[in-house]
N, C-alpha and C positions, 0 to 999 in steps of 0.2 A: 504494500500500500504506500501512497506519496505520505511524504511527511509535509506536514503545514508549514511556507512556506511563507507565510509572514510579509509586513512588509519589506523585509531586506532591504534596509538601509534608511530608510525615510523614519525621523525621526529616534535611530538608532546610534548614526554616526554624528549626528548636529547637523543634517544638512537642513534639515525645516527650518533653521533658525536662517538660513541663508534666504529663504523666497523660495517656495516650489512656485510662485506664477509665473514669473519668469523662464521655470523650465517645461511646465506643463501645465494643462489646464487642471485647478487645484493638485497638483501632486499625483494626478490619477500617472500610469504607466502609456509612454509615447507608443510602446510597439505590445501588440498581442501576443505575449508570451507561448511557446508551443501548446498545444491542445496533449501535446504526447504524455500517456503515461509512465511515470519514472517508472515501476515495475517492469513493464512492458523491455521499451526504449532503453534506458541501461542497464540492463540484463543483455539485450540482445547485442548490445556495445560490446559487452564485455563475453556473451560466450562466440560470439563471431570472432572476437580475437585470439581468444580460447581455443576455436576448432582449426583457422588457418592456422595459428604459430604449432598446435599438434598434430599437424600435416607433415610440416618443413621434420618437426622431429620425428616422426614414422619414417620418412626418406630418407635421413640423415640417418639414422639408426638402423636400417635394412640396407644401405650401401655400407658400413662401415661393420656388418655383423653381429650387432646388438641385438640379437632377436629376443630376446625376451623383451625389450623395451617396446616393439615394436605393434605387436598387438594390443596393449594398453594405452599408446598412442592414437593407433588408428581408432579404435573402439570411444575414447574421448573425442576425438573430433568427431565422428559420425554423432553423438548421442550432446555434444554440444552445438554442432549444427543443426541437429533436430531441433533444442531448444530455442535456438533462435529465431529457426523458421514459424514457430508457433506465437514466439511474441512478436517476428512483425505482425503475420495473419493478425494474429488478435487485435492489433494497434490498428493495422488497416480495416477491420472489423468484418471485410467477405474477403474469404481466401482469392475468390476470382480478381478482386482488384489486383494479385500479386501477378497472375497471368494477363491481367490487361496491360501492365506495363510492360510485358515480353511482345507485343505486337509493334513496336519499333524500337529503334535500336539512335541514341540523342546521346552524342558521346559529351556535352555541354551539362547534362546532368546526373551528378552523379549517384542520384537515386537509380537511373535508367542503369548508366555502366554497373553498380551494384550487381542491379538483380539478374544481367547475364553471366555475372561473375560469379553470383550465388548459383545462378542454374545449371554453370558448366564443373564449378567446384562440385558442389553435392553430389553426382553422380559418380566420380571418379570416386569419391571418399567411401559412399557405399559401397561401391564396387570391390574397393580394396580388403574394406572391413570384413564383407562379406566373402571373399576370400583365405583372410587369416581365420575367420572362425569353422569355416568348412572346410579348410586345405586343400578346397581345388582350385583350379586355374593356378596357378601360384605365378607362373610367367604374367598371365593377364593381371592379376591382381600386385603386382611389382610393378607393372607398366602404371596401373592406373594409381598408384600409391604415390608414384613418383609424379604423377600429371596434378594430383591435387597438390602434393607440395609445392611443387612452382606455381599454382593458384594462391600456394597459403597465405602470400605475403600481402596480394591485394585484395583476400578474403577479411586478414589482421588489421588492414589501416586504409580501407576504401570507410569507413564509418567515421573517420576523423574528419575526410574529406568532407561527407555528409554533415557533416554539423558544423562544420567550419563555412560551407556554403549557405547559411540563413546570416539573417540581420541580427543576431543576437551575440550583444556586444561583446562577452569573453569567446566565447566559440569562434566568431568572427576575427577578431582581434588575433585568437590563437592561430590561426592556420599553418603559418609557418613552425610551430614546434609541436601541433598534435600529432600529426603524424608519427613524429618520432617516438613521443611520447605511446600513442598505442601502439605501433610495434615494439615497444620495448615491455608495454605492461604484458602485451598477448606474448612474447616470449616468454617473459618471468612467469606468467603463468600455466603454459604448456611443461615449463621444464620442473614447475611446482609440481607438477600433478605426474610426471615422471621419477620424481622424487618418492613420491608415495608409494606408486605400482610396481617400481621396476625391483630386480633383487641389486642389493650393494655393488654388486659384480657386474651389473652391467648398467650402473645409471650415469657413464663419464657422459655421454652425450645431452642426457637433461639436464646434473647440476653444471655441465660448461654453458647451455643455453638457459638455464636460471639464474644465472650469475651474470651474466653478459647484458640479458634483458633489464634486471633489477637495476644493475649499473647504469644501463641506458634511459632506463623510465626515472631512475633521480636526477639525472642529469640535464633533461628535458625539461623538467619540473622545475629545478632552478632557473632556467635557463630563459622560461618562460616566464615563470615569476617576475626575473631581472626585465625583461622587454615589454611586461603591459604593465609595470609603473604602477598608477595607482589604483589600476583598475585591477590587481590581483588583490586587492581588497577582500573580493568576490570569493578568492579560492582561502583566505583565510578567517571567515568568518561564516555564522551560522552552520548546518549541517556540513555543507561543503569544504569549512575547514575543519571540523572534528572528523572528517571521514577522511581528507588527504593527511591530516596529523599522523593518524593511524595508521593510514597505507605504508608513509614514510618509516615508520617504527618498525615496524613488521617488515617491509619490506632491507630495512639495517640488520633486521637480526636473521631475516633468511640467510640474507647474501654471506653474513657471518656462517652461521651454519654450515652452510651447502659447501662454503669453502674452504671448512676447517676439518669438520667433523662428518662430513656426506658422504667421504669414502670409507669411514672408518668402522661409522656407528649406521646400522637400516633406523634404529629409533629418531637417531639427528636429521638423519637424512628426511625425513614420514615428518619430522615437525617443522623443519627449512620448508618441505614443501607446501605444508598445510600453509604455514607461516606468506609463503609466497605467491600463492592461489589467492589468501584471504586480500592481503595488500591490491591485486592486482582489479580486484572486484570494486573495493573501498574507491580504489581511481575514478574508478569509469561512474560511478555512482558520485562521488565527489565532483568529478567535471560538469556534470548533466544537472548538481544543485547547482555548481555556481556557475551554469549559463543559466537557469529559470529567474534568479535570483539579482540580475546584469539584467535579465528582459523587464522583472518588473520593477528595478528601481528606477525613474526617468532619467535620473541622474548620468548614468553610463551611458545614455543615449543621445541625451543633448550636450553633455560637455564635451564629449570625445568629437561627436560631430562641428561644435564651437572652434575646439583646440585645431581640428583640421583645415577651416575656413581660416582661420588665423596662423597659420601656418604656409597655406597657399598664399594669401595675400601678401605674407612676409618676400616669401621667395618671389614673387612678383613684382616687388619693389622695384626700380634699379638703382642701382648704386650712384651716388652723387659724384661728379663731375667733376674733377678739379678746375678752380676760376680763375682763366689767366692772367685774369686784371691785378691779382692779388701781388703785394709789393716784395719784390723777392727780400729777402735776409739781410740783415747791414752785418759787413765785418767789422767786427772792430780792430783798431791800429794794433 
C-alpha cells in the first residue's frame, strides 16, 4: 500500500513563510503528480532490475562453469519477470493495453522501446528456465540463456529511462545518473540473491557482481546527490530519505560481507545477500517517494524552472565592450 504522502515540503521546510502565491495558485501543486501506484510501479522498478541483472549472471555463470549458480539464476529472473509483468498489467488495469502498445514500434518513447524489450526478453528467459528444470534442449536452452543476458542490461535500466522521461522534477533532473544508479542496484541485487542460492563453492560470480553493483549504486547516489543541489532535499527527507538511509547501510554492510566473509562463511555469504537484495528494493522504493514528493511540492517546479530562465538570460547577455574613448594610463616620471 502507498504511504501518505503528505505535503512534502510546504510548510515543513519554511517555504510558506516565503509566498506560495507567487509560486502557485494558493500553494496547491503546479504539475499532476503520477496516478501510479507505488506498490505496483516500484516493485516492478525494482524486480525488472532484478530479472535482467539475473540474466547477465545465468550467462556469466554457465560460460564460466558455475552451474550450480546457474539455475537459481535463471529461475529468479523468470519468477521476477513474472512479477513484474503483473504489476505493470495491474497498473495498466486491462492486460490488453500491454499488447496495444506492441502494434507499433516509436523508438522516441521509451514506454514503446520497453515493452519490445520486455517481449523479446521474457521468452528467451522462459525458455532457458524451462530448460534447466527439465534438462532438455540444453544446447537450445544455453543459446537462449545467453540471448536474455545480453537483453538483461536494457531489461535493468530501460525503467530509469522511463521515469526520467516525465516532468517530474527529481526523476527529470536525475537522468543522467539513474541509469547508472539502477544498473548498479539490479546488479547488487541479482548477485544478492546468488548469494543466498548458490553453494560457497560456487558463488565467485554473484559476490564479484554484488560487490561491483553495490559499489556502483553508492557511487551514483553520491554523485547525484552532489549534481541536483538543493533539490536532493527530496531524497533526504520524508519516506524517501528513511528508505535511501537504509539502503545505504545495508547496502555498506553487504559489500563488507560479501567481500570479507562470502567465500569463507555460506551463513555470511545468505546475510550479504539478504542484506543486498533488501538495500537494493529500499532504492527503487526510495526514488519513486522522492519523485511523488518533487511533483507535489510547487516549489521544485517553479524554482528550478525560474533558476533556468535566469540562467539562459545570463548567458545571453553579451559581454561589454571595451570604450575607446576611455583615457589611457598616465606614467608616472
Amino acid at each position: 500500500m502507498s504511504e501518505p504522502q503528505g505535503s512534502h515540503g510546504v510548510g515543513q521546510t519554511g517555504r510558506q513563510d516565503q509566498g506560495q502565491g507567487d509560486r502557485s495558485y494558493y500553494g496547491r501543486p503546479v504539475l499532476n503528480p503520477p496516478v501510479w501506484e507505488e506498490r505496483e510501479i516500484a516493485g516492478y522498478l525494482f524486480t525488472g532490475g532484478l530479472a535482467g541483472a539475473s540474466s547477465i549472471l545465468a550467462a556469466a555463470a554457465d560460460a564460466g562453469g558455475a552451474a550450480g549458480l546457474v539455475r537459481p539464476a535463471r529461475l529468479c529472473a523468470s519468477a521476477a519477470i513474472s512479477v513484474s509483468f503483473v504489476a505493470l498489467i495491474k497498473d495498466l488495469g486491462r492486460p490488453e493495453r500491454f499488447l496495444n502498445m506492441l502494434r507499433v514500434f516509436k523508438p522516441t518513447s521509451p514506454m514503446s522501446v520497453g515493452t519490445w524489450i520486455l517481449s523479446a526478453y521474457a521468452p528467451l528467459n522462459f525458455a532457458a528456465s524451462a530448460s534447466t528444470l527439465t534438462g532438455r534442449a540444453p544446447r537450445a536452452g544455453a543459446v537462449a540463456g545467453a540471448g536474455a543476458g545480453l537483453l538483461g542490461s536494457a531489461v535493468a535500466t530501460y525503467t530509469a529511462v522511463l521515469v526520467a522521461d516525465t516532468a517530474v522534477p527529481t526523476w527529470h533532473e536525475a537522468h543522467r545518473e539513474l541509469p547508472f544508479l539502477f544498473a548498479g542496484s539490479a546488479a547488487s541485487a541479482a548477485g544478492g540473491f546468488g548469494l543466498l542460492a548458490a553453494a560457497r563453492a560456487e558463488n565467485g560470480p554473484a559476490r564479484t557482481m554484488a560487490v561491483l553493483g553495490a559499489v556502483g549504486e553508492l557511487a551514483a547516489m553520491r554523485t547525484l546527490r552532489q549534481r541536483l543541489g538543493p533539490l536532493a532535499e527530496t531524497l533526504d527527507t520524508g519516506p524517501a530519505g528513511r528508505r535511501l538511509r537504509a539502503a545505504e547501510r545495508l547496502s555498506v554492510a553487504g559489500v563488507i560481507g560479501a567481500a570479507l566473509l562470502g567465500r569463507r562463511s555460506r551463513v555470511a555469504a545468505a546475510l550479504a545477500g539478504g542484506a543486498l537484495m533488501s538495500a537494493s528494493a529500499l532504492t527503487r522504493f526510495g526514488i519513486f517517494a522522492a519523485g511523488m514528493a518533487s511533483a507535489e511540492d510547487p516549489h521544485w517546479t517553479v524554482d528550478l524552472q525560474r533558476a533556468r530562465i535566469a540562467a539562459a538570460a545570463t548567458a545571453a547577455q553579451p559581454s561589454p565592450a571595451p570604450n575607446p574613448a576611455s583615457p589611457a594610463p598616465v606614467r608616472s616620471a
